[in-house]
C-alpha positions as CSV (number, residue, x, y, z in Angstrom):
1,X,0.0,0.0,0.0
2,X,1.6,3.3,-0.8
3,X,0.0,6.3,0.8
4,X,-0.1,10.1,-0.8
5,X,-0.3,13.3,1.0
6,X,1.7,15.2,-0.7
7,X,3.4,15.3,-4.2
8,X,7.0,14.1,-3.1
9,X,4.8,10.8,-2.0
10,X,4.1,10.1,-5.7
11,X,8.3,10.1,-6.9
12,X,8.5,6.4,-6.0
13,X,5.8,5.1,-8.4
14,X,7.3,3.4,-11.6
15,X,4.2,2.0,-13.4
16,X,3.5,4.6,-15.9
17,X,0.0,4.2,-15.9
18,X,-0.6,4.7,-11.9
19,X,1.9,7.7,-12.5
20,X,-0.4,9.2,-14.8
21,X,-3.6,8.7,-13.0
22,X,-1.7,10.0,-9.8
23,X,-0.1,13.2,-11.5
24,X,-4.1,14.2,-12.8
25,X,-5.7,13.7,-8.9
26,X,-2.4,15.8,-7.3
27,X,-4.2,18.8,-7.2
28,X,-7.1,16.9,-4.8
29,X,-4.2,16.2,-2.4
30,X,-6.3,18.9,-0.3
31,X,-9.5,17.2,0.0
32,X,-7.8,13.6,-0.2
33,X,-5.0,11.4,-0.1
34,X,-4.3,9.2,-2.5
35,X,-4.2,5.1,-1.3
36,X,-3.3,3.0,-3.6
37,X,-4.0,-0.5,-3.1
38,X,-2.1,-3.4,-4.5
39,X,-2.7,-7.3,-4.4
40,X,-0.8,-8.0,-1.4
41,X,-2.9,-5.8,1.0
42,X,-5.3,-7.1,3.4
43,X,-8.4,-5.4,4.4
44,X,-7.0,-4.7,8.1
45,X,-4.6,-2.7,5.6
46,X,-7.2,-0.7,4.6
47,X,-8.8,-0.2,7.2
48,X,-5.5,0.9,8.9
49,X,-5.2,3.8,6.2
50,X,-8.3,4.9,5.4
51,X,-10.6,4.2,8.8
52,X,-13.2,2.4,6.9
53,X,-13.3,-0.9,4.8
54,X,-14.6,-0.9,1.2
55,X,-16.1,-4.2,2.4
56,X,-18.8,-2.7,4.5
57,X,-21.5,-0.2,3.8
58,X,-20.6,2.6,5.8
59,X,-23.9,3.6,6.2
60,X,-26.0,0.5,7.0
61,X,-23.1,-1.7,8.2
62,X,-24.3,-4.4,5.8
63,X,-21.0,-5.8,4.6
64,X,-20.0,-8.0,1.3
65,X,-21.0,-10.7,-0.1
66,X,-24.7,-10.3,1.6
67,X,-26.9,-10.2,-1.6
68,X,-28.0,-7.0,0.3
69,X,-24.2,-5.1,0.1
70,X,-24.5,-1.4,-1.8
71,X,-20.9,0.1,-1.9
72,X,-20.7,3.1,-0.3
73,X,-18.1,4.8,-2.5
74,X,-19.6,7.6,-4.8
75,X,-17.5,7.4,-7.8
76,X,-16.2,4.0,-9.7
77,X,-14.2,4.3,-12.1
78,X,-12.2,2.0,-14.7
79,X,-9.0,2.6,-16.0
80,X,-6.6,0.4,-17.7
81,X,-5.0,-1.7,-15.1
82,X,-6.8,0.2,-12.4
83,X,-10.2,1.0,-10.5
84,X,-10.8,4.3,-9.1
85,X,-12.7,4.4,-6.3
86,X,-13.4,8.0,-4.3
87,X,-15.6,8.2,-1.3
88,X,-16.8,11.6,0.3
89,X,-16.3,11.1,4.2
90,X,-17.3,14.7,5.4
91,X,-19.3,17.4,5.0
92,X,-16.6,19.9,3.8
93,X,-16.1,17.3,1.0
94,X,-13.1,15.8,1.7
95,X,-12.8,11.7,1.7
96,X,-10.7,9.8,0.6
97,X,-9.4,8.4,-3.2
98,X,-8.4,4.6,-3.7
99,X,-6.7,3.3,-6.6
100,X,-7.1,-0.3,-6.2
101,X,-4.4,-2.4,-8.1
102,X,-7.0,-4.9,-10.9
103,X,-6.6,-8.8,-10.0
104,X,-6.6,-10.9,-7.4
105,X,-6.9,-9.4,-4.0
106,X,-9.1,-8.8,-1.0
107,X,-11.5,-6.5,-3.3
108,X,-11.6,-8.5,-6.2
109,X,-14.9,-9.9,-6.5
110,X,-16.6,-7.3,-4.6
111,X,-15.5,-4.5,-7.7
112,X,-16.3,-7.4,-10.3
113,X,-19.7,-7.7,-9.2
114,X,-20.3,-4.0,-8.3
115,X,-18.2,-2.1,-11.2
116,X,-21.0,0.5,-12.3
């Protein structure tokens, strides 16, 4: 997991595609870090960085795989080799933005089955 807060955080990426994505949501480094999740993290990763686990509905508490799971993130987005997922966790608008590393991981089928 690799955590930005500030530009200088971003110098140690070497996937050109991550780079890109991360040099275009610098200027949000305000309202949100950056977390950028890769196959290897758990969810008590996540958790650890972010407060909150994409697993569980931060609203209801209902967490996945119940049939009755709705993500509470408020943007999805696909790119490339990545999923963009940005979640609004106050009222000033700041949250929190997740670029979650596509294959086999903690949040793999949960983003397959919820990807719109």
């Amino acid at each position: 997991m690799h955590i930005i807060t500030q530009p200088a955080d971003a110098e140690a990426i070497t996937d050109p595609i991550l780079m890109a994505l991360v040099n275009e949501r610098i200027p949000l480094l305000d309202l949100a870090p950056i977390v950028i999740v890769e196959a290897d993290d758990t969810e008590a990763d996540i958790i650890n960085a972010i407060g909150f686990s994409p697993l569980v509905n931060r609203v209801d508490d209902i967490a996945y795989p119940s049939p009755e799971f709705v993500p509470s993130w408020e943007v999805i987005e696909q790119h490339h080799s990545w999923t963009e997922l940005i979640y609004v966790t106050a009222d000033d608008g700041s949250g929190v933005i997740m670029l979650v590393a596509k294959g086999n991981h903690v949040l793999s089928d949960m983003l397959n089955e919820h990807q719109t």
